[in-house]
N, CA, C and O of each residue as an XYZ file, in Angstrom:
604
protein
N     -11.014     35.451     19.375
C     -11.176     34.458     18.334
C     -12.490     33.733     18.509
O     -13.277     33.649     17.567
N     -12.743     33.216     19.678
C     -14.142     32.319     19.761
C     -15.261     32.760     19.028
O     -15.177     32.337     17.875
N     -16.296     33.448     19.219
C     -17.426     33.586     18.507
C     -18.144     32.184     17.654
O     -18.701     32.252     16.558
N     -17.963     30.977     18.458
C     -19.317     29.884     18.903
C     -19.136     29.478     17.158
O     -18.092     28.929     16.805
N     -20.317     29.819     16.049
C     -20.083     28.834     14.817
C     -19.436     29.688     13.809
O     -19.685     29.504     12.618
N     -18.450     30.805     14.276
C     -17.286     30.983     13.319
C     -16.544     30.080     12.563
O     -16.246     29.009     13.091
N     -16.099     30.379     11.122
C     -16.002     29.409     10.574
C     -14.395     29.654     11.118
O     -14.500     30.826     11.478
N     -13.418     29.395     11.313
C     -11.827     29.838     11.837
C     -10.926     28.509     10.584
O     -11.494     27.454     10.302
N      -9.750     28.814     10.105
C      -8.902     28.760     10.064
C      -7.756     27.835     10.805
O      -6.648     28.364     10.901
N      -7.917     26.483     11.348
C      -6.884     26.421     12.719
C      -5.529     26.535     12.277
O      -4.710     26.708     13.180
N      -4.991     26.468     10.835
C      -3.538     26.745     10.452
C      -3.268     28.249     10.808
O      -2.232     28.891     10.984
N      -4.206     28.466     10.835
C      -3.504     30.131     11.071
C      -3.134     30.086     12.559
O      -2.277     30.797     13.084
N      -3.834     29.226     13.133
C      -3.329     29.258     15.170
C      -2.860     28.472     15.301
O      -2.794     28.452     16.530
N      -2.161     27.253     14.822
C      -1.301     26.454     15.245
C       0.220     26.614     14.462
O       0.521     26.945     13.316
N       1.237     26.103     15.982
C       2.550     26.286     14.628
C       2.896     25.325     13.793
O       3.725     25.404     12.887
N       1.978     24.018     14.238
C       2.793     22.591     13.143
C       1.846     23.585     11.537
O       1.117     24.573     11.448
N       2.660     22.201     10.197
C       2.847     22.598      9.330
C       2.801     20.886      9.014
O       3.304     19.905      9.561
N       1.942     21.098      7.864
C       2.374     19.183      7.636
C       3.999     18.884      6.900
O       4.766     19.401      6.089
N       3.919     17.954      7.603
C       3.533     16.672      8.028
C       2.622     16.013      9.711
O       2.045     15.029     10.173
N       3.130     17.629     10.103
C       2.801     17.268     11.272
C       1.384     17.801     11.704
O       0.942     17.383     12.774
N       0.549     18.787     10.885
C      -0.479     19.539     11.318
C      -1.540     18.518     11.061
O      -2.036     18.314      9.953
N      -1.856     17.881     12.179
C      -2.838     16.918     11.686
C      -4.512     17.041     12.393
O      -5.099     16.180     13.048
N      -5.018     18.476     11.978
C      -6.379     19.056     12.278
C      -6.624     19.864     10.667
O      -5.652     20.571     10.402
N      -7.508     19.882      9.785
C      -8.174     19.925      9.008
C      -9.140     21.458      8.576
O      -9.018     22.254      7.645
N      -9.904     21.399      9.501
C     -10.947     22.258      9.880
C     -11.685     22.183     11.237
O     -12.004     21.148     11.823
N     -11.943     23.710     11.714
C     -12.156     23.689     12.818
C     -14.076     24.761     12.704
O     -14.390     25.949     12.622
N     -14.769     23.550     12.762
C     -16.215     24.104     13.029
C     -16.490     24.636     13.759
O     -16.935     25.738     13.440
N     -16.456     24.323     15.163
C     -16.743     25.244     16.267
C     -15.983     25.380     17.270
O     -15.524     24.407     17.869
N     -15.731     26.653     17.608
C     -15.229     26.925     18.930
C     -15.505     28.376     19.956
O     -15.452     29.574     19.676
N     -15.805     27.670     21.206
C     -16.282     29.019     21.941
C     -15.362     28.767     23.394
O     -14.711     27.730     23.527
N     -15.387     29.726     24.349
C     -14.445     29.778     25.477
C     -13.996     28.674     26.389
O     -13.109     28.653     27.242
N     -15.111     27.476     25.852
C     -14.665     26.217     26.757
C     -14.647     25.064     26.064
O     -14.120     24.032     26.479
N     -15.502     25.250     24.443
C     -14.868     23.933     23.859
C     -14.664     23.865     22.571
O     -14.991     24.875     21.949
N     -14.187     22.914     21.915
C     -13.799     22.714     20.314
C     -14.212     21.905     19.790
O     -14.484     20.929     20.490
N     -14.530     21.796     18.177
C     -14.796     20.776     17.402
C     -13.502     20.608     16.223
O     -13.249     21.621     15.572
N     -12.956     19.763     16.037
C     -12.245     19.876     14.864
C     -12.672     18.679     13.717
O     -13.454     17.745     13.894
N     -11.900     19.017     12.486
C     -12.118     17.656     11.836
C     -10.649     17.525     11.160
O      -9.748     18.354     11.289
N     -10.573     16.087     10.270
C      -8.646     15.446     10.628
C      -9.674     14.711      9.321
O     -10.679     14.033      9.531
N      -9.174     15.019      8.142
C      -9.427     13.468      7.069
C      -7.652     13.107      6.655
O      -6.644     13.800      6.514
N      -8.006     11.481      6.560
C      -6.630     10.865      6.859
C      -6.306     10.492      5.475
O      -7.015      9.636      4.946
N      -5.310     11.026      4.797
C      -4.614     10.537      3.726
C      -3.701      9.502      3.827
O      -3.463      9.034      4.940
N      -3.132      9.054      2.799
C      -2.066      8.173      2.916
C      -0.717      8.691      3.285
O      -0.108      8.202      4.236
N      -0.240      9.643      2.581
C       1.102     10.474      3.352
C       1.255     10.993      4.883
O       2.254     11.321      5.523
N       0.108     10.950      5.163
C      -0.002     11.218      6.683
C       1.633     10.738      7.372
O       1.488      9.529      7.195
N       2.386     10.802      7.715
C       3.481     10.266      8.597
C       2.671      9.174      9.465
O       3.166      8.048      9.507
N       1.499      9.403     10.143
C       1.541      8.442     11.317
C       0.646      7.545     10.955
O      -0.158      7.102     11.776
N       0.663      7.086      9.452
C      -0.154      5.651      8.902
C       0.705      4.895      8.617
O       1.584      5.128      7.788
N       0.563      3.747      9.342
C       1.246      2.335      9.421
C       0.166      1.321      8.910
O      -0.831      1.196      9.622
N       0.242      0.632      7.840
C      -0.350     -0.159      7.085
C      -1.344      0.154      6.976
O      -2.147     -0.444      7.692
N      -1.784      1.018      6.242
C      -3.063      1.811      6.214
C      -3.998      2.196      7.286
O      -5.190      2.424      7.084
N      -3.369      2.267      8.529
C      -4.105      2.717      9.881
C      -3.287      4.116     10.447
O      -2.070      4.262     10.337
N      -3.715      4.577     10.737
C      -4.139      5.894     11.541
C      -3.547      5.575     12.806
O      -4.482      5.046     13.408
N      -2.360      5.579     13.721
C      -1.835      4.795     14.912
C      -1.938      5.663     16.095
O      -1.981      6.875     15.881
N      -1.976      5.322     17.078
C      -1.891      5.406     18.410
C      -1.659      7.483     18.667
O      -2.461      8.304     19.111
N       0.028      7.692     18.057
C       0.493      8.338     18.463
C      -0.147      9.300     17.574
O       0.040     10.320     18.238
N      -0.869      9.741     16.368
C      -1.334     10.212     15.813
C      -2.335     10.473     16.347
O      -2.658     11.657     16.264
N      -2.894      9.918     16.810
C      -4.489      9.875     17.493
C      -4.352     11.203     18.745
O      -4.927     12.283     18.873
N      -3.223     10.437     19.589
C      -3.161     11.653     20.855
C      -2.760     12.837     19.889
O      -3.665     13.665     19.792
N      -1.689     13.109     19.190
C      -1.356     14.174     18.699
C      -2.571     15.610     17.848
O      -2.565     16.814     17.591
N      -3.410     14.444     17.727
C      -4.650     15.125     16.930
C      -5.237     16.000     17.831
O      -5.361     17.225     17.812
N      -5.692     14.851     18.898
C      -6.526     15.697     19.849
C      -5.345     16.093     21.243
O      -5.864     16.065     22.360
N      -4.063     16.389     21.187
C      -3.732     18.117     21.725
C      -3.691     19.009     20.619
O      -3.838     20.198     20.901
N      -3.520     18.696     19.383
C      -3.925     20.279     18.730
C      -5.360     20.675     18.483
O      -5.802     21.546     17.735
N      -6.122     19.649     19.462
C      -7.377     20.430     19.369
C      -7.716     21.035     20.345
O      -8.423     22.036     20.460
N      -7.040     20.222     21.306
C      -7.169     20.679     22.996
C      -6.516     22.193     22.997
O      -6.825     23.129     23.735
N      -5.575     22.160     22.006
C      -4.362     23.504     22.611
C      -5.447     25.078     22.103
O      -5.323     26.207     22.579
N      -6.491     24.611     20.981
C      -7.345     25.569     20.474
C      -8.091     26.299     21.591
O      -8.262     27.516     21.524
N      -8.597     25.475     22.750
C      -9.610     25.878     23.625
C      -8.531     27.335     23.940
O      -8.537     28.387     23.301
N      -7.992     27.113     24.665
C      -6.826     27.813     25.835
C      -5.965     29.120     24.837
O      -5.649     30.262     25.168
N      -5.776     28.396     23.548
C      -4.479     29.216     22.766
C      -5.235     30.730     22.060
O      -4.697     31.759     21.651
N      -6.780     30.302     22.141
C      -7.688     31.464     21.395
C      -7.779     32.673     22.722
O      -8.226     33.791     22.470
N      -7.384     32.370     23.899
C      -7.416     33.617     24.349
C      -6.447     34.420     24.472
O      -6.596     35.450     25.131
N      -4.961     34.042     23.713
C      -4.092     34.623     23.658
C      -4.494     35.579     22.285
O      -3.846     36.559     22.653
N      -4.984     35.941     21.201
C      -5.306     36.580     20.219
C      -6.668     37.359     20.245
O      -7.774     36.876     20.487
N      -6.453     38.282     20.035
C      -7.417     39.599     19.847
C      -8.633     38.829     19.208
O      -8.665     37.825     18.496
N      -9.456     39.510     19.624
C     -10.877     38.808     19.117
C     -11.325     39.060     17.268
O     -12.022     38.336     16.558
N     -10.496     40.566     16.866
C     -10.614     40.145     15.202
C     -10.109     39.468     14.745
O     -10.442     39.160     13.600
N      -8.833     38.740     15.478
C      -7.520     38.178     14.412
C      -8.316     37.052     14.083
O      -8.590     36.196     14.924
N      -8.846     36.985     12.477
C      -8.663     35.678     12.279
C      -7.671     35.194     11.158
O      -7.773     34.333     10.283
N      -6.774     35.980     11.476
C      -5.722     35.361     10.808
C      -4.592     34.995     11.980
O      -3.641     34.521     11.359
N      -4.348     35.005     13.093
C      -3.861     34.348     13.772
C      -2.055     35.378     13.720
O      -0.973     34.809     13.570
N      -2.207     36.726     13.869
C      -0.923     37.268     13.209
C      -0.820     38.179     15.138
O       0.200     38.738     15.540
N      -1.818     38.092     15.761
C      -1.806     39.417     17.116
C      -0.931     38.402     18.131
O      -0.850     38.783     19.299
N      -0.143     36.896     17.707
C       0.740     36.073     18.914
C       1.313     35.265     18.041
O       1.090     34.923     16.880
N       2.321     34.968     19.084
C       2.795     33.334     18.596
C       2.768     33.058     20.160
O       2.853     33.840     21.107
N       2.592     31.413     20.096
C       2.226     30.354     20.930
C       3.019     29.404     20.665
O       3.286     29.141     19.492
N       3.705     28.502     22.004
C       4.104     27.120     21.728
C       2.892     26.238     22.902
O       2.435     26.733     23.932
N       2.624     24.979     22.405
C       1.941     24.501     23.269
C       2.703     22.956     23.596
O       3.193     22.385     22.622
N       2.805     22.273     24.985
C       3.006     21.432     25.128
C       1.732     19.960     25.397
O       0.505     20.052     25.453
N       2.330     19.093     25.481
C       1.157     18.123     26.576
C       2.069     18.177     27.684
O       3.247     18.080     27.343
N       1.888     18.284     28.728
C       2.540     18.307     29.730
C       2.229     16.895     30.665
O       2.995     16.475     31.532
N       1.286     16.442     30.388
C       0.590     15.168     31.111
C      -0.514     14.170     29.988
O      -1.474     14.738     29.468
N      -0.319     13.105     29.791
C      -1.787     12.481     29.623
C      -1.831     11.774     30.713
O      -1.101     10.873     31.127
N      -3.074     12.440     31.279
C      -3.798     11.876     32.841
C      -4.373     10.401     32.612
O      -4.227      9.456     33.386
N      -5.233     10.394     31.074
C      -5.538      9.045     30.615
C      -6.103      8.840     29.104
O      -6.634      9.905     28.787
N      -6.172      8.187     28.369
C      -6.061      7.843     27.143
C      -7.073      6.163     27.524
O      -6.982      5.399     28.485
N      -8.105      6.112     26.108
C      -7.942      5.105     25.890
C      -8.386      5.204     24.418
O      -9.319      5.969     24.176
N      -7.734      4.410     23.253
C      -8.219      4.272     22.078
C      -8.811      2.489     21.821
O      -8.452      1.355     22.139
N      -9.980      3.195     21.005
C     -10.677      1.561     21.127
C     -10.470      0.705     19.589
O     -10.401     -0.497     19.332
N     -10.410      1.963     18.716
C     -10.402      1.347     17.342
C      -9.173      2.619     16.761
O      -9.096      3.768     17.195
N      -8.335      2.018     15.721
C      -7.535      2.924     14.739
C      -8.213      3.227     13.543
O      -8.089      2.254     12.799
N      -8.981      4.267     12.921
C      -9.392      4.846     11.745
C      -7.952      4.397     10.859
O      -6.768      4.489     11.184
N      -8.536      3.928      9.733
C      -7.895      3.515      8.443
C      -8.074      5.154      7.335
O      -8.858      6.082      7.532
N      -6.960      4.995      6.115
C      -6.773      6.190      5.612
C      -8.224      5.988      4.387
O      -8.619      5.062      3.679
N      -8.658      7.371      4.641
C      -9.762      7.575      3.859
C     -11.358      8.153      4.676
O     -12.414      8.584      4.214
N     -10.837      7.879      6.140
C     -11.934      8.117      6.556
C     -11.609      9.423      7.201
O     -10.493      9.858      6.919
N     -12.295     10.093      7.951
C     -12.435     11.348      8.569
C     -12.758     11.094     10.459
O     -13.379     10.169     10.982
N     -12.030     12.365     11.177
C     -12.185     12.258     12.432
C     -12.926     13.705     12.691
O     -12.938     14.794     12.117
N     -13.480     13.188     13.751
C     -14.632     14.496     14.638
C     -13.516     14.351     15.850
O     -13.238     13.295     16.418
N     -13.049     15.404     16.069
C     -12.822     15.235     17.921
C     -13.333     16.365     18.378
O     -13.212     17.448     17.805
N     -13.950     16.169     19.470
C     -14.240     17.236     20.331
C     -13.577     17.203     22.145
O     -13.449     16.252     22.916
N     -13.276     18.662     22.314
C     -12.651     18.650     23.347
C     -13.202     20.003     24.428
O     -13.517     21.115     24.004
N     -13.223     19.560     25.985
C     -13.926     20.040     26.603
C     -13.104     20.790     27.731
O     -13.044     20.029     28.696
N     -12.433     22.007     27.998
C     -11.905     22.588     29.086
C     -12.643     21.890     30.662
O     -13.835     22.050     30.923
N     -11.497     20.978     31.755
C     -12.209     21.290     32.884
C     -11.641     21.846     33.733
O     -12.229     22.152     34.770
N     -10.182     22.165     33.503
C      -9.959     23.474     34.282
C      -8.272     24.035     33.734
O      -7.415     23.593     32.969
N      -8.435     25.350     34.700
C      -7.467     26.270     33.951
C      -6.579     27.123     34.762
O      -6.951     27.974     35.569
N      -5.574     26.862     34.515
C      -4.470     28.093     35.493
C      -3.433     29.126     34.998
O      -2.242     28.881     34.805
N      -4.265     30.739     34.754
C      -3.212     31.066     33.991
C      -1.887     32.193     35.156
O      -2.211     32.683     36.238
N      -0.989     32.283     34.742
C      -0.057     33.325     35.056
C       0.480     34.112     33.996
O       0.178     33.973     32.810
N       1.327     34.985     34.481
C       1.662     35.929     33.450
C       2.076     35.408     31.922
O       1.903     35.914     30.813
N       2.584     34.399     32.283
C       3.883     34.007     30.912
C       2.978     32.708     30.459
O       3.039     32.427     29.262
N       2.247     31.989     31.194
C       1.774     30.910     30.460
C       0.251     30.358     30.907
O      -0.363     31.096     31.678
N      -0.506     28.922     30.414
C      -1.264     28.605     30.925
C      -1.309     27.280     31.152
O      -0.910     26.551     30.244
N      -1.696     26.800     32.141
C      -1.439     24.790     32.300
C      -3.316     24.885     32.451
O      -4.171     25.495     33.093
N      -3.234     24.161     31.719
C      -4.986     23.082     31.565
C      -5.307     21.909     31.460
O      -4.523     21.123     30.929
N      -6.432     21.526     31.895
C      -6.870     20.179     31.866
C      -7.731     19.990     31.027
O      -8.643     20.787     31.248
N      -8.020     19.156     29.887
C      -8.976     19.013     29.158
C      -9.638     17.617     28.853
O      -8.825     16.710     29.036
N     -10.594     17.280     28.536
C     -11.304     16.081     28.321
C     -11.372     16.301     26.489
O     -11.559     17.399     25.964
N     -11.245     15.461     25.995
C     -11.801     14.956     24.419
C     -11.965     13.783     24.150
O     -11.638     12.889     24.930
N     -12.494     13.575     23.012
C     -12.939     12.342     22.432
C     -12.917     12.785     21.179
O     -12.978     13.972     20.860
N     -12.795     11.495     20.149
C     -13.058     11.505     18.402
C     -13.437     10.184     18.391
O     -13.356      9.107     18.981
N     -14.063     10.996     17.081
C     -15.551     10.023     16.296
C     -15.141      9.366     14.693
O     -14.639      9.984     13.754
N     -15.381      8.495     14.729
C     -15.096      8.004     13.120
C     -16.312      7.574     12.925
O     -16.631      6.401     13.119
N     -17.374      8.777     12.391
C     -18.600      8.369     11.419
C     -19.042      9.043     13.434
O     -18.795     10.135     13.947
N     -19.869      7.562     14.138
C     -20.465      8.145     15.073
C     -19.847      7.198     16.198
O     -20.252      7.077     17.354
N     -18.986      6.683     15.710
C     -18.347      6.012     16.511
C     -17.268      6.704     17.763
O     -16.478      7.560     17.364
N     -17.248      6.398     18.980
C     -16.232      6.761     19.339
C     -14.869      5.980     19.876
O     -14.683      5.122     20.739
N     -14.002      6.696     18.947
C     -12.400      5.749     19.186
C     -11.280      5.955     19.607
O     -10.226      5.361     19.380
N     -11.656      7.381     20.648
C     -10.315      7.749     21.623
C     -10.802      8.625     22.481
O     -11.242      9.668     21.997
N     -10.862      8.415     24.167
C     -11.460      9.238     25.032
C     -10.122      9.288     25.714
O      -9.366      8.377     26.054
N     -10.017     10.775     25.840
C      -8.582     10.953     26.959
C      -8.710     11.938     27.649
O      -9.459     12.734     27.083
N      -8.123     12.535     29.225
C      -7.533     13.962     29.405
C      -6.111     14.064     29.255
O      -5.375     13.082     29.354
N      -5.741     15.124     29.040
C      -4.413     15.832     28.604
C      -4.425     17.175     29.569
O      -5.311     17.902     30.018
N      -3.000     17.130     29.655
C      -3.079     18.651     30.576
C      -2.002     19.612     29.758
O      -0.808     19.328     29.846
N      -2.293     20.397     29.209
C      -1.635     20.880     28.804
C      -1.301     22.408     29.377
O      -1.866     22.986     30.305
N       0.257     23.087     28.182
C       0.541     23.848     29.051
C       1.089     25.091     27.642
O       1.695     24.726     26.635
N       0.674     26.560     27.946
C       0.842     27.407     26.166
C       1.014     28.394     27.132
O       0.347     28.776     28.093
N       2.420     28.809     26.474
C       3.008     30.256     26.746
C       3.253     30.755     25.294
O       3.076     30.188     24.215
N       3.756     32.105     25.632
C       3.590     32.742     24.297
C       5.057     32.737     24.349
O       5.656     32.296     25.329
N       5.756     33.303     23.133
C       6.885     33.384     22.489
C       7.452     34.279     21.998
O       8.531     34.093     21.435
């Protein structure tokens, strides 16, 4: 799947489905990191008085985190996302901090950075670093460790 400024699809590699699929478009991704983008409507589930909350925020960036790790489970033509299925967990947030909540209307950048990786037969546990941007701002730096076996 990687191939760096492929344009990809991330509904086709993730299993949420909105309400819950809350990644957009995915600009770049290559073997160690991701870009996604998240514009926030009002139906969103996780807007509370026109803000964008907490738990939404982490949720965003593990389905961006789960992209790094989950693209090496699929054949390098699939870009339709049909050569696996994947479940991914968070298994840990090591640390989180959000500084500001994006209000509905605006758009998120997160980017997320593999710093390390353990796979075995049946699954993989990782550590990842990300952050997201509202405009150029940044308003949530965390690691997450997550963990994607196939199904």
């Amino acid at each position: 799947m990687g191939g760096g400024q492929q344009k990809i699809d991330i509904r086709k590699f993730l299993p949420h489905r909105p309400p819950m699929l809350l990644v957009s478009n995915m600009p770049f991704i290559d073997d160690t990191s991701v870009i996604t983008e998240f514009h926030l409507t009002s139906d969103c589930i996780f807007i509370k008085d026109d803000y964008f909350v907490e738990t939404g925020l982490i949720e965003n960036a593990a389905q961006t985190c789960s992209a790094i790790v989950g693209q090496s489970y699929y054949d390098d033509e699939d870009l339709e996302g049909t050569s696996n299925n994947l479940i991914g967990y968070i298994s840990a947030i090591k640390s989180v901090k959000i500084y500001q909540l994006p209000k509905v209307g605006e758009s998120l950048i997160t980017k997320a950075n593999l710093i390390s990786r353990y796979d075995s037969d049946e699954l993989s546990i990782c550590t990842i670093s990300c952050s997201t941007f509202r405009n150029d701002d940044l308003i949530v730096d965390c690691v997450l460790n997550c963990l994607i076996h196939e199904v």
